[in-house]
C-alpha positions, 0 to 999 in steps of 0.5 A: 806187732800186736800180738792179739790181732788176727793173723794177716795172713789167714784174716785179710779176706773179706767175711762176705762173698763178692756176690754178696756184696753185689747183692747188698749193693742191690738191695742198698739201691732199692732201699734208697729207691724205696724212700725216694720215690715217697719223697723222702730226702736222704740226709747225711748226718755226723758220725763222730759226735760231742754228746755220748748216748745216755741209753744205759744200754748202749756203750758209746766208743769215745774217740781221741782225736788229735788237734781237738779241743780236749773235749771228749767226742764220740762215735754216734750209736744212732743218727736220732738226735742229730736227725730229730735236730733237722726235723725240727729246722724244717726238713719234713720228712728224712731218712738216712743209711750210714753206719753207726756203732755200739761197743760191747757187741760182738755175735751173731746178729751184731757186730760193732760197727753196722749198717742202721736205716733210719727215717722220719714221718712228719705227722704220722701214728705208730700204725701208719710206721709200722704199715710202712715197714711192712712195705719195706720188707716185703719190696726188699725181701719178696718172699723172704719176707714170710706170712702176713705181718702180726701185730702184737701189743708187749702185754699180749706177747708176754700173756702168750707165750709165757703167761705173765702180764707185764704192766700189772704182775708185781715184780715177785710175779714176774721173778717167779716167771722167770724163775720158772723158764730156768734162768739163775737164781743169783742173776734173778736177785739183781735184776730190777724190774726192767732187767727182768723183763729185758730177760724175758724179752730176749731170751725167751720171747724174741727168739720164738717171733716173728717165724712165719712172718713179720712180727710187730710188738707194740706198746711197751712199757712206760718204763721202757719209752726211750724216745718215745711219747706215753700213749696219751690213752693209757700212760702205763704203755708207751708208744714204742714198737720193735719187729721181729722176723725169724728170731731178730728183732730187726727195728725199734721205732717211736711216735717221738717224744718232744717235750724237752722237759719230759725228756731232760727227765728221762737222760737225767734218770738215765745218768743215775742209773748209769751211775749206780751201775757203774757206768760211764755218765757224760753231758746230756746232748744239749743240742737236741734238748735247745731243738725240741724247745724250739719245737719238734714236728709231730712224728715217727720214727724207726731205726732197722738194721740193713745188714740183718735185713741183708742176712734174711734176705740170703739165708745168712746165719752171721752178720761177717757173711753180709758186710765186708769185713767184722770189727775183729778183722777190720 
């Protein structure tokens, strides 16, 4: 018996009501109804992957898994580059509901396996995505959804509420900053540029959004593209976009990059850091690389996570009140 499990006899309930999961299967149709009446197609893509996620901030759980070929394989933490494979075969525009899964997280906004919305617009801007969002919350939310929606570059956000400019201030300027809303000194001497504004971002910035209303912060950092393309008017910015309600940021979306050169670059930085942090470092997923060389359509795309949409839409306070069970007792 393992010892360090819950025990059964207190721990096999369910964490969500059955109400609340008729609920969540409510709102998981009018999501579906949502995209389908757009002409979206729903697709439906591997969860157990052979290319761990490069992003140094995402912990990708390797899986043994028996009678395979001695290649590690692994549960996806998004449906991105599986999806971004089917954009560029031709499927026009996408979306999909399925659960994915990040360890090294456990609170009360994440548990380790969750329930991610992700789509694909052919063609469109970060504003044409980021008005589509908008729509989305308020047809699943009503007026749970708050005020009318803002929409705020990371420049700006970072000049109101904490006076700093995070393009521009040398990374002393910002150490002051943050110095100065009262985090260790010890923690301040290890953070690199993109920490410290991670920091900031987070623990500062992040829990005071999106109160009244949606919250759209746009413009991030070249630093911080991820996925997606530099704005081709300004290459200090990147355009990148996160959405905030009532404290949690609820989405992460991109106009995509697809250039394979630019983003071999980006995995392979991504790999350093890993390694000088310590990390884990696996192969670079050579399957989405082969596909933006064969050519990715001009797009954007977003990521939202359905249960925290779920937990605004009941006033929840944990995410074990809307999903059947937490991965602790799983």
């Amino acid at each position: 018996m393992d010892r360090s499990a819950p025990n059964p006899e207190l721990a096999w309930r369910p964490g969500a009501s059955p109400e609340r999961l008729r609920q969540r299967a409510a709102l998981l149709a009018a999501t579906r109804s949502f995209f389908t009446a757009r002409g979206l197609v729903e697709v439906d893509t591997p969860q157990l992957v052979r290319h761990a996620v490069s992003d140094v901030h995402l912990h990708s759980a390797e899986v043994n898994w028996p009678g395979a070929t001695g290649e590690p394989r692994y549960l996806l933490t998004s449906p991105e580059y599986a999806m971004k494979r089917l954009l560029a075969a031709g499927s026009g525009d996408i979306f999909q509901l399925g659960h994915v899964f990040r360890g090294a997280e456990r609170g009360p906004f994440h548990n380790s396996e969750f329930m991610l919305l992700e789509w694909y617009r052919c063609g469109w801007s970060l504003a044409q995505l980021m008005a589509e969002v908008d729509e989305l919350l308020r047809v699943l939310l009503g007026s749970a959804a708050g005020g009318t929606a803002r929409f705020c570059s990371y420049q700006q956000i970072f000049a109101d509420v904490l006076g700093c400019n995070p393009i521009t201030d040398t990374d002393q300027a910002l150490a002051d900053c943050a110095r100065a809303q009262g985090f260790d000194e010890g923690l301040l001497r290890k953070c690199s540029r993109d920490e410290l504004l991670d920091l900031l971002m987070s623990h500062r910035i992040g829990p005071r959004l999106g109160l009244a209303g949606p919250v759209f912060v746009h413009h991030y950092p070249a630093s911080q593209a991820a996925l997606a393309r530099l704005d081709s008017e300004d290459q200090r910015v990147a355009l990148r976009f996160e959405l905030y309600r009532n404290g949690m940021e609820l989405a992460n979306g991109f106009e995509e990059l697809a250039d394979a050169e630019e983003q071999e670059a980006r995995f392979r930085a991504d790999q350093q850091t890993r390694a000088a942090r310590g990390l884990t470092v696996t192969p670079i997923d050579e399957y989405l690389l082969a596909a933006l060389r064969a050519g990715l359509p001009p797009c954007a795309g977003v990521a939202l996570g359905f249960d925290r949409v779920f937990m605004l839409a009941c006033k929840a306070r944990r995410i074990e009140e809307v999903i059947a069970f937490p991965s602790e007792n799983a």
